[in-house]
C-alpha positions as CSV (number, residue, x, y, z in Angstrom):
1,X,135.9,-40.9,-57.1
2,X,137.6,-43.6,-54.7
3,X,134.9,-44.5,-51.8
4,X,137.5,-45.2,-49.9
5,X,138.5,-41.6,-50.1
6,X,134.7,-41.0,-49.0
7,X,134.9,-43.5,-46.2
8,X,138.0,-41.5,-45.0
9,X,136.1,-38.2,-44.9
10,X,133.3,-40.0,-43.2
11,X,135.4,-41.1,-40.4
12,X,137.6,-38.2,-40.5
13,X,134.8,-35.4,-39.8
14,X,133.0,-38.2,-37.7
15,X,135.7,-38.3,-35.1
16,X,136.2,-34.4,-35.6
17,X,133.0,-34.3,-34.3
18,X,133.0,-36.6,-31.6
19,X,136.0,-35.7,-29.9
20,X,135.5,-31.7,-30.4
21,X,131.8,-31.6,-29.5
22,X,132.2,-34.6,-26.8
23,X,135.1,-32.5,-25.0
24,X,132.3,-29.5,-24.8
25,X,129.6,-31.8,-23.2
26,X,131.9,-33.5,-21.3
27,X,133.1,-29.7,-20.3
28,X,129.5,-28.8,-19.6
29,X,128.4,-32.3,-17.8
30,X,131.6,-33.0,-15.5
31,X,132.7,-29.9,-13.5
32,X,134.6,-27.6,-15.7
33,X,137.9,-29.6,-16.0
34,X,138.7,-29.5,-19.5
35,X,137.9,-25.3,-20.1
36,X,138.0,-23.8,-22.7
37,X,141.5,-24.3,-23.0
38,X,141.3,-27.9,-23.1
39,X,138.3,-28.1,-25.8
40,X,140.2,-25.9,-27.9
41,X,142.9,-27.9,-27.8
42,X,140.9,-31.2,-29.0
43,X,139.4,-29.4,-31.6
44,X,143.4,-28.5,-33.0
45,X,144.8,-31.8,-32.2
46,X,142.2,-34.2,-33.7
47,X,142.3,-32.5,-36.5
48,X,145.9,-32.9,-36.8
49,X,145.7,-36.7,-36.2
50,X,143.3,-37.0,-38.6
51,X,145.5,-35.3,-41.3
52,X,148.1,-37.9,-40.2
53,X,145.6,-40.1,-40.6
54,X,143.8,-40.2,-43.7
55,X,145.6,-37.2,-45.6
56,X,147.3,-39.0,-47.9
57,X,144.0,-41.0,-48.3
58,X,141.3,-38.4,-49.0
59,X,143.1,-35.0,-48.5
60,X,141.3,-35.1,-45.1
61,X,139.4,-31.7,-45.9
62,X,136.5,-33.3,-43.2
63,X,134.8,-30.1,-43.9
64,X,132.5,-29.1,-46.7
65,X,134.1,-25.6,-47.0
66,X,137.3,-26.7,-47.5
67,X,136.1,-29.2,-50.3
68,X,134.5,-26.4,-52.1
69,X,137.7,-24.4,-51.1
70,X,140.0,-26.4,-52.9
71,X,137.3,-26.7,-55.9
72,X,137.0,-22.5,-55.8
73,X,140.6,-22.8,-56.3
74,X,141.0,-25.4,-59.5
75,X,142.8,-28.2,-57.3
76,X,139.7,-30.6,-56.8
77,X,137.3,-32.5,-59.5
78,X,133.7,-31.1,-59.4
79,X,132.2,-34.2,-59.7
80,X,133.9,-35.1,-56.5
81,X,132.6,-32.9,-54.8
82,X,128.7,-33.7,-53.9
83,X,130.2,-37.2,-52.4
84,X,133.2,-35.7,-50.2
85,X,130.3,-33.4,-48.6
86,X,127.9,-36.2,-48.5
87,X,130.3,-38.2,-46.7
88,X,131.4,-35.3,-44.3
89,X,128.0,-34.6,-43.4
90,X,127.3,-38.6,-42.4
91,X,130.2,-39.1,-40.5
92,X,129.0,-35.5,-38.3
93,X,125.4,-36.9,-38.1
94,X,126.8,-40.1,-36.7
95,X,128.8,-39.0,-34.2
96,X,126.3,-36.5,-33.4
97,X,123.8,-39.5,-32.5
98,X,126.3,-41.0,-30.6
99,X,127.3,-38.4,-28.1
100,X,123.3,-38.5,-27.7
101,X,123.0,-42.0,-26.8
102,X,126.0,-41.6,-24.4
103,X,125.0,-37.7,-23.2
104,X,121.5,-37.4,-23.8
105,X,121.0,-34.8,-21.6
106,X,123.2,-32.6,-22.7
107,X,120.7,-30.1,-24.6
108,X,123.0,-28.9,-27.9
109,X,125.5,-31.9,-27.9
110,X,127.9,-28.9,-28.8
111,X,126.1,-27.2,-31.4
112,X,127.9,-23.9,-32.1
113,X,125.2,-21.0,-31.1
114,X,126.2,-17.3,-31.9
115,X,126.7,-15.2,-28.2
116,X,126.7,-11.9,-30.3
117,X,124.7,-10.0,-33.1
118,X,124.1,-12.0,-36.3
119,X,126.4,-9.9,-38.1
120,X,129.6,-9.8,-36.4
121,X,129.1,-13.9,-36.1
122,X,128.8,-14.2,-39.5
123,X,131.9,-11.7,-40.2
124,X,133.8,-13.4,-37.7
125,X,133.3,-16.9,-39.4
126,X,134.3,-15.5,-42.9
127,X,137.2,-14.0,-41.5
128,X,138.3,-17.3,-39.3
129,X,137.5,-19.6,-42.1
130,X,139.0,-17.5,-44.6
131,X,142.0,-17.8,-42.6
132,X,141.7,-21.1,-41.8
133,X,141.5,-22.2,-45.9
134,X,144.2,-19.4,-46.8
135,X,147.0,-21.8,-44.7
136,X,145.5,-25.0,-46.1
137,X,145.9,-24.1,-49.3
138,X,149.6,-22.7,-48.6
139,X,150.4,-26.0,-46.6
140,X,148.8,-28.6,-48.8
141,X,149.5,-30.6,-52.1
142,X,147.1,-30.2,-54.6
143,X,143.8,-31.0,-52.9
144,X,145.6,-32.6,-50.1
145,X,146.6,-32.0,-46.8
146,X,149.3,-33.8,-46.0
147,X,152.9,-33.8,-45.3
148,X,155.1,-33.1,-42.5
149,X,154.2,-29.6,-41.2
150,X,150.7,-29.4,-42.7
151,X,149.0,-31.1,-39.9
152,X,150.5,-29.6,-36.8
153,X,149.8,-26.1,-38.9
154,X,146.1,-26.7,-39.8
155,X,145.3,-28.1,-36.5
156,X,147.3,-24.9,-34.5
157,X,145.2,-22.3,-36.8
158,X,141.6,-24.6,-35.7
159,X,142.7,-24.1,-32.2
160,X,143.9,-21.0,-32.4
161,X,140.6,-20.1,-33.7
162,X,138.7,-22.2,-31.2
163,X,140.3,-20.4,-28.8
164,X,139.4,-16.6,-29.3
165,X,136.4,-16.9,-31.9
166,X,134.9,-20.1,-29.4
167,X,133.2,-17.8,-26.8
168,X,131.4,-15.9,-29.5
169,X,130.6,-18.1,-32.3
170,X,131.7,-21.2,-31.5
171,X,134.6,-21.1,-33.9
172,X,132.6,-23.3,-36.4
173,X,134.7,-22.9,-39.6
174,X,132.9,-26.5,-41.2
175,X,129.3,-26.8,-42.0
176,X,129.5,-30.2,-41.3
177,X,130.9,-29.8,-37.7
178,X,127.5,-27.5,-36.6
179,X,125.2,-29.2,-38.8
180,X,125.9,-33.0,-36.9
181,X,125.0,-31.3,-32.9
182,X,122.3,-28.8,-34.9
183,X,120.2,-31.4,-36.5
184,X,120.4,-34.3,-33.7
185,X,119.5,-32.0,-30.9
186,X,116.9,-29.7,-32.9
187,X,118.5,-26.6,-32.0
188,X,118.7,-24.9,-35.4
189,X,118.6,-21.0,-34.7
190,X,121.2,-19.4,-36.1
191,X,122.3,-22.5,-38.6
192,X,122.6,-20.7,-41.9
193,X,125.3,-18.5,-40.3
194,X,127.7,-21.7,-40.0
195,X,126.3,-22.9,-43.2
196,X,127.0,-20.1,-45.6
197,X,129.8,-17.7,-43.5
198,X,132.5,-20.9,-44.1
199,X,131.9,-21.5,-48.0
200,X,132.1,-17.7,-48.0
201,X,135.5,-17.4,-46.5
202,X,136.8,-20.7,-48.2
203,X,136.0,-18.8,-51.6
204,X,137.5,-15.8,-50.6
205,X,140.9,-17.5,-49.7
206,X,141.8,-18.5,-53.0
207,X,141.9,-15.3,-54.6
208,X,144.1,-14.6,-51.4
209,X,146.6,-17.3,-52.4
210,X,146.8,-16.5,-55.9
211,X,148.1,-13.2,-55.4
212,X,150.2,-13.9,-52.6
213,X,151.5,-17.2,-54.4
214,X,151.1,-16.6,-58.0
215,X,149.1,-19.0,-60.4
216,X,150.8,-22.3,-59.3
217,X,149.2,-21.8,-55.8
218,X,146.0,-22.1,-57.4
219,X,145.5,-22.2,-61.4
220,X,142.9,-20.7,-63.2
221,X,140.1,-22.1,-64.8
222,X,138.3,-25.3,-64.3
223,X,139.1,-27.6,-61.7
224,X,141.9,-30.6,-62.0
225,X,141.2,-33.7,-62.8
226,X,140.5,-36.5,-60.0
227,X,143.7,-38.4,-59.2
């Protein structure tokens, strides 16, 4: 494991974080102007600079389930990785403790909150996230996402997402992303649903890929060796 490929995640989620959950306080704090529209639209277009970024650093997954996603399907080193989620959760922790020094009162510094019965939020994640991992894994090389296309395909499906799931889940799809606002401004209920619902989906999608793809879209057996 490179920790330079760890200080890329770190960075990566931290400014996923910041610039999606700062455009919903900002949203919240300042009249309305982005909408929803507009935070969506952060959401999908930072994380398409970040793959531009940093994917041909780390992979830029800057999301746990998409880590495990890419171990579920034999393209990523399990000993790699603890430290990619380690370093995806800092980065969101970070930025979460920034947007409360500059917004502190803003009273979920964007925390994603289900609007609808605990089942159909966790459904809907599995099923966004599921989605969500099913095009990385058809965009990407090996564990990473990079390339010409990739980026401006990953980020449309996360604000395509934000933009219909957003009102009722919060369109979470990255442990890391809910876990940053969650733990800074204390508001935890309803956690475990963006915890678990993502590494769910990300599981799921591999099997998905496989038989849409065939074994060279995601191999069998134990996962690849770090590069």
């Amino acid at each position: 494991m490179k920790l330079n490929s760890c200080i890329a995640e770190s960075i990566g989620t931290f400014a996923l974080v910041f610039a999606g959950c700062g455009a919903i306080i900002v949203n919240d704090l300042f009249g309305g102007g982005l909408g929803h529209l507009g935070v969506s639209l952060v959401f999908g277009m930072i994380v398409t600079a970040m793959i531009y970024s940093v994917g041909n650093i780390s992979g830029c997954h800057i999301n746990p389930a998409v880590t495990i996603g890419f171990y579920f399907a034999g393209r990523f080193s399990g000993r790699s990785v603890l430290p990619y989620i380690g370093a995806q959760f800092s980065g969101a922790v970070l930025a979460a403790l920034l947007l409360k020094l500059l917004f502190p009162e803003h009273p979920t510094l964007g925390a994603t909150q289900p609007d609808t019965e605990v089942w159909r939020a966790f459904l809907l994640e599995v099923i966004i996230t599921f989605s969500l991992m099913f095009v990385i894994l058809n965009v990407s090389t090996g564990h990473q996402e990079k390339g010409i296309m990739a980026g401006a395909a990953i980020g449309g499906v996360v604000a395509l997402f934000a933009l219909f799931a957003g009102p009722v889940t919060g369109a979470s799809m990255n442990p890391a992303r809910s876990l940053g606002p969650a733990l800074v401004s204390f508001e935890l209920a309803g956690l475990w649903i963006y915890l678990l619902a993502p590494v769910l989906g990300a599981f799921l999608a591999h099997s998905a890929c496989r038989f849409v793809q065939g074994d060279q879209c995601c191999p069998a057996g134990a996962a690849v060796a770090e590069s």
